[in-house]
C-alpha positions, 0 to 999 in steps of 0.5 A: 897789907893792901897796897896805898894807891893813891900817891902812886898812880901814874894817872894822865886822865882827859876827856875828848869827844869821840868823833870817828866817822866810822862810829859816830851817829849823827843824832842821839836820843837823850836817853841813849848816852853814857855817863859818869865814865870813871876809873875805879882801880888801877895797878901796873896790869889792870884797869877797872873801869864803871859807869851809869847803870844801864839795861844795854851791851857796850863794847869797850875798845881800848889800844896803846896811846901812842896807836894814831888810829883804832885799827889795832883796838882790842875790843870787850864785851859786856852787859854790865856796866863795870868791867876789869881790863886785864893783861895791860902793860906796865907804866903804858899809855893807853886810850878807851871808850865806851859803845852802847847798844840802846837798840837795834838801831839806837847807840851810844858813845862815851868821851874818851878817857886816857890813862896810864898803868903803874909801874910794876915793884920788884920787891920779889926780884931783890937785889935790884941792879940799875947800869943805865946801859941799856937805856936810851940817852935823855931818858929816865929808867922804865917806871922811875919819876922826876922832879926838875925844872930842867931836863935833868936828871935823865941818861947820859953818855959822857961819864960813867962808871961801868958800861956806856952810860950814867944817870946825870943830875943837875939843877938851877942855882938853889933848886932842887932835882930829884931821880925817884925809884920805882915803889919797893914793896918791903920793909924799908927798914930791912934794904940797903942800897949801894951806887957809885957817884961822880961830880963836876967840880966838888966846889962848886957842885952842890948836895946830894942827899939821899931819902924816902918819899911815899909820893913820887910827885910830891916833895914835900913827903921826902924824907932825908936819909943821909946826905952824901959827902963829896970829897973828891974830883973827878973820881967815881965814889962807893957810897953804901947806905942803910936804912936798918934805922929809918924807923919807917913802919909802912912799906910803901916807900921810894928810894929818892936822890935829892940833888942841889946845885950850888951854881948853874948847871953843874953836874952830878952823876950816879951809876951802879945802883944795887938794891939790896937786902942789908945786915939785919936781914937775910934771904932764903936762896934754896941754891944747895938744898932746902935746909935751914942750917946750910948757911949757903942757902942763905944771901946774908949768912945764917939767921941768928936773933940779930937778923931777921929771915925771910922766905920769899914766895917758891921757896921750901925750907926745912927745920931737921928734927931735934935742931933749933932755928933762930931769928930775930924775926921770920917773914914768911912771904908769897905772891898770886901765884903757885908754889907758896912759900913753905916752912916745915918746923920739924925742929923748934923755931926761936924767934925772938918777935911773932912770926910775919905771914904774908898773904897774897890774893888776887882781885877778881874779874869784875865783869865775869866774876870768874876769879878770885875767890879763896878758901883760906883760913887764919895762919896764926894761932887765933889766942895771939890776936884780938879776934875783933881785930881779925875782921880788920885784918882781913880787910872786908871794908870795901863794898865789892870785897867779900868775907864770907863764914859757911853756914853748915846747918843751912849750906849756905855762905854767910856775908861778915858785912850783913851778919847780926852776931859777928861775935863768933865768926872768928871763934875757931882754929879750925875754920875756913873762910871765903874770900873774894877781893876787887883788887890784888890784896896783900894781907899781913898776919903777925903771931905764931906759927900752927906746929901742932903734931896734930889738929883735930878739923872735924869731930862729929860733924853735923848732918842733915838731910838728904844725906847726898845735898848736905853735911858739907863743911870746910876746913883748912890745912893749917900748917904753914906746909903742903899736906899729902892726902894720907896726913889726913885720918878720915872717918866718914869724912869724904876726901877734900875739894880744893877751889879753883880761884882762877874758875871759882869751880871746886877741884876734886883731890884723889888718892893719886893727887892730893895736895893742899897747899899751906892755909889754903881751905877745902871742902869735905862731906860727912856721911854718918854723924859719927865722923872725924877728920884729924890732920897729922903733921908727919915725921918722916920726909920722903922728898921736899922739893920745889916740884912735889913731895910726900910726907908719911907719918911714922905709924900711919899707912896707906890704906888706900888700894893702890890702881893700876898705871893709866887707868885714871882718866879726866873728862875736861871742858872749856869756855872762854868762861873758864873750864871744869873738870871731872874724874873717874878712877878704876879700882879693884874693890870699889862699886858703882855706889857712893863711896866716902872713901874714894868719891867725891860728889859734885859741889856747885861753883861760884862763877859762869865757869862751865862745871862737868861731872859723871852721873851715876845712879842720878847723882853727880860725882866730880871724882868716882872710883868704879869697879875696873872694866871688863868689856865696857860701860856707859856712863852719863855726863851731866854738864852745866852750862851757864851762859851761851858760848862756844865749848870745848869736850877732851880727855886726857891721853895715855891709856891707849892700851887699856882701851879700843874705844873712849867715845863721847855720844849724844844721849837723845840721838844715840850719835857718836859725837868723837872716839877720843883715841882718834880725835882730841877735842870735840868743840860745839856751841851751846845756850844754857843748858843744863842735863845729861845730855851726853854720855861717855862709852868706855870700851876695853881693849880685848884679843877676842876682837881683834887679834889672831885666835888662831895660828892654823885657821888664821881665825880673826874676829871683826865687829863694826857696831852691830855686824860680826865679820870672821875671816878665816881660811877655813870653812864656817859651817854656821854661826849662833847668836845667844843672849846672855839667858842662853836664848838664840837670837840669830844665826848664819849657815855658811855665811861669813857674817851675821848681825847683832839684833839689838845692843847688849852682852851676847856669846857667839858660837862658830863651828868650822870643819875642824874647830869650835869657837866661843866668843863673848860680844857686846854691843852698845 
């Protein structure tokens, strides 16, 4: 459910001209100027900002608003004319403008607009405790709101129940003050709250009533509570409240004191505040382990169908097989960021109502559109809605959130909003979608969990032509769990490509690393119109923890040949755009050709990240599988640079022993460019620019170059690209050079030395007073 921001921004907006010496021209051509300067979003750490349109560049620059000057302004460029500011402080002033480049010569300012974040909920970080101890006198807690026609309700010093300080009340003779909480992002129905609560003098002091208001700065949506009875002086009170009967549907709620004075300023203090999960609810914990039945995994006892469960985002818990699990309800919730929460039902689930999935999806970047975009499916059994509801759900309503179904005949994304036939955009289990929301988006599904033992994802697939470009499909993990790789039975189905929603690149999975996180969408080839992909929920857990896990099926084994320690390696590269990467594997078995079972090619991404792939036999491969190196192999990198920038080139570490040489040249002037065993990163700038400009030299470590042969002669071979040096305290009688047709191509008499003539796999043969030697050589 997408966050109501209206009655909760914390906006202070002003315009003023801008007027510093240092920026300011003199005079303007009309037509050089920005206008309608406006805020299109904001949350606790993002401001989205548009204006007119127009052909130019702008620097925005924007700093605290308490900064007297710029000096500490961060500034942004774009040639758009909307940009998202992210990273920003919550509940935090701050001030921007705008500078146009008309011209070399011409330019433009905006007004300066003020503004302030929201304050940031912490409906994931329950209980909520407040002492005021650690807050200044006079003050509110960071994010809380009043209403008060005197400076009261603010920190005070002279009484409290705990600590140093309390939050002291008061108000004018028949007038009304109210200390407002910060925006719970919960079910209101399912909190409690504890506090304690002094008064001046019981007869004289007034009431203290306790609600709900949907708008911190509007009084008028208060919703009381209960009013709290005061019936002692001078002595701190417990007071414990539910709201398990407030009959609020909508989450957007926050917790208000109401205090009202019956004479002039007599006082009311208010310490300890604890925001709580009540009776009708409890929390998955995961302190011990990660089973459902251990009641001390759980903050208020074990769920049963009075009490509603809820897992938070991180948390893994497990149904053991042949138990039930009961609820009144499971709320199965996660945030933006990694681990999801998960469910793995080897048992039965008895909830008494449908099962709530909460899904949360980060809004993308709006200047670069770097971000933001999910490949999700539903995850909820599709018959326990109205597929016409689903669009609503799913909540394309805005013009710059999308919703997109692939098109797999055409290989193309198609757009819900522009669609002529909607009719079957939702007709299948089995399908993924593209998402992509312009602010942080909460969905909320309410159904039954996809427990199935299995799901049949493709069956005879279609394919077109070339069978290289096309026979894409995607699909998605159904289970409310992270999958392993080998749950998936594939038949001439390629493995899965994950999208990276911080790049909008895709993520090639491998054999070696294989996880699908729960719903989440991924993308598979077919290579043969026979094809299948089944995904099996597994039986046995080998482990379950909040780090990695495996799950393997009672009957199905790995297939999969298994690779020698180090001896996968990644090619990585960077922008302030985003970053890509790409893998090769050595494995026994494998060739050079495209192999469904252990390739992947290289699907193109969806944003101004850079992209990287190894190009074998012309093609690009985000994941290939190759035969193991015996000597060595070139091999082609096809980078895909999208917008002028600085980049970056590295490679993972670890393989030191397994070889001499990792080296990145430049395809057109044969230069070695960096050895990624002597240096980590090779850094250069770059326009556009698209090809296989680069190519990476794999090179085995080998005794035969550079160890000792032998002990009596002290015989140790050298080479520096294409000079061969012998050391040795024997004498060399000659040396001979042969291609690998058995043709001499050089020779020495009496000299230590001799030369490669040209790059290639040569054998040379050394004959000293006492001994022969044989050496295979390769030069490239």
């Amino acid at each position: 459910m997408k966050t109501q921001l209206f009655f909760i921004i914390s906006l202070l907006i002003s315009f003023s001209s801008f007027a510093q010496k240092d920026f300011q021209k003199d005079e303007q051509i009309n037509i050089c100027k920005i206008e309608n300067l406006k805020i299109d979003s904001i949350s606790h750490s993002y401001i989205g900002i548009s204006w007119q349109e127009n052909e130019w560049n702008f620097t925005i620059k924007y700093t605290k608003g308490s900064d007297i000057n710029w000096d500490s302004a961060i500034s942004l460029q774009t040639s758009n004319n909307s940009i998202l500011i992210e990273d920003l402080l919550d509940n935090e002033n701050y001030k921007l403008f705008i500078k146009a480049y008309c011209s070399e010569d011409e330019y433009a300012f905006s007004d300066t607009i003020t503004f302030t974040t929201l304050c940031n909920n912490y409906a994931n970080t329950l209980p909520y405790y407040e002492n005021f101890d650690l807050l200044s006198t006079g003050n509110t807690p960071n994010c809380w709101f009043k209403i008060s026609s005197s400076s009261r309700p603010s920190i005070d010093g002279g009484e409290h129940h705990s600590g140093t300080k309390s939050l002291a009340f008061v108000a004018e003779n028949q007038e009304n003050s109210y200390a407002i909480m910060p925006l719970i992002d919960e079910d209101i129905t399912l909190l409690k709250i504890n506090f304690f609560v002094l008064v001046e003098n019981y007869s004289k002091s007034g009431t203290l009533t306790l609600g709900i208001m949907s708008n911190p700065y509007d009084t008028s949506s208060f919703i009381p509570i209960t009013q709290i009875q005061l019936n002692s002086n001078w002595s701190w009170k417990p007071i414990e409240v539910s709201f398990s009967d407030v009959g609020a549907t909508n989450k957007n709620y926050h917790i208000a004191f109401k205090y009202n004075s019956n004479y002039t300023l007599y006082f009311l203090w208010v310490d300890d505040i604890e925001v709580s999960y009540n009776e009708k609810a409890t929390l998955f914990t995961s302190l011990i382990d990660n089973n459902w039945f251990n009641e001390a995994n759980w903050s208020n006892s074990l769920p049963n169908t009075e009490k509603i469960a809820i897992i938070p985002s991180n948390k893994k818990v497990i149904i053991p097989k042949d138990s039930v699990a009961n609820a009144k309800k499971i709320i199965i919730k996660d945030n933006f960021l990694y681990p999801k929460s998960e469910v793995l039902a080897l048992g039965e689930i008895n909830s008494l109502e449908k099962i709530d999935i909460e899904a949360s999806f980060k809004g993308y970047n709006a200047d670069t559109n770097n971000n933001g975009w999910y490949l999700f499916g539903v995850p909820i059994k599709i018959n326990d809605t109205i597929r016409e509801a689903l669009p609503s759900i799913f909540n394309p309503k805005i013009q710059k959130d999308d919703l997109y179904l692939w098109n797999e005949q055409d290989d193309v994304w198609e757009n819900f909003q522009v669609l002529q036939n909607r009719e079957d955009f939702f007709d299948s289990q089995q399908r993924g979608y593209l998402l992509s929301y312009q602010n942080n988006t909460k969905i909320l599904f309410n159904g039954d969990l996809l427990s199935d033992s299995s799901y049949i994802l493709l069956n005879d697939a279609s394919i077109s032509n070339p069978i290289n470009k096309r026979g894409w499909h995607l699909s998605y993990n159904p289970y409310p769990f992270a999958i392993n790789i080998n749950q998936l039975t594939r038949n001439n189905v390629s493995l899965p490509q994950l999208l990276d929603n911080e790049t909008s690149n895709y993520r090639a999975l491998h054999i070696e690393d294989a996880i699908i996180p729960p719903f989440s969408g991924f993308m598979v080839q077919v290579t043969n119109n026979e094809n299948s992909l089944v995904i099996n929920k597994n039986q046995l857990i080998d482990t379950f923890n909040s780090d990695s896990y495996s799950l393997r099926g009672e009957t199905q084994e790995r297939d999969n040949p298994s690779t020698e320690e180090n001896q996968i390696i990644s090619l990585n590269i960077a922008s302030s755009m985003g970053k890509d990467k790409a893998y090769l594997m050595f494995l026994d078995g494998t060739s050079l050709n495209y192999d469904v079972k252990f390739d992947n090619r290289k699907l193109e991404g969806l944003s101004l990240s850079p992209q990287i792939s190894f190009l074998i036999d012309g093609e690009p491969y985000s994941f290939n599988a190759i035969p193991p190196v015996e000597d060595s192999i070139l091999i082609d990198v096809y980078i895909d640079i999208k917008t002028p920038d600085n980049y970056t080139i590295s490679l993972n570490k670890g393989f030191e022993d397994s070889f001499s040489e990792i080296s990145l040249y430049n395809k057109i002037t044969n230069q070695k460019q960096i050895n990624f065993l002597e240096d980590s990163i090779y850094s250069f700038f770059s326009p556009i620019f698209s090809g296989d400009k680069f190519q990476l030299k794999i090179v085995k470590t080998s005794p035969l170059l550079e160890n000792t042969i032998s002990l009596q002669e002290n015989f140790l071979l050298k080479q520096d690209k294409d000079l061969i040096t012998i050391e040795t305290n024997a004498q060399i009688k000659n040396m001979e050079l042969f291609n690998i047709k058995g043709q001499k191509v050089n020779s020495s008499i009496k000299h230590n030395t001799i030369k490669i003539p040209q790059k290639g796999c040569f054998i040379l043969k050394v004959q000293t007073k006492n001994n022969n030697y044989k050496r295979k050589i390769i030069y490239l």
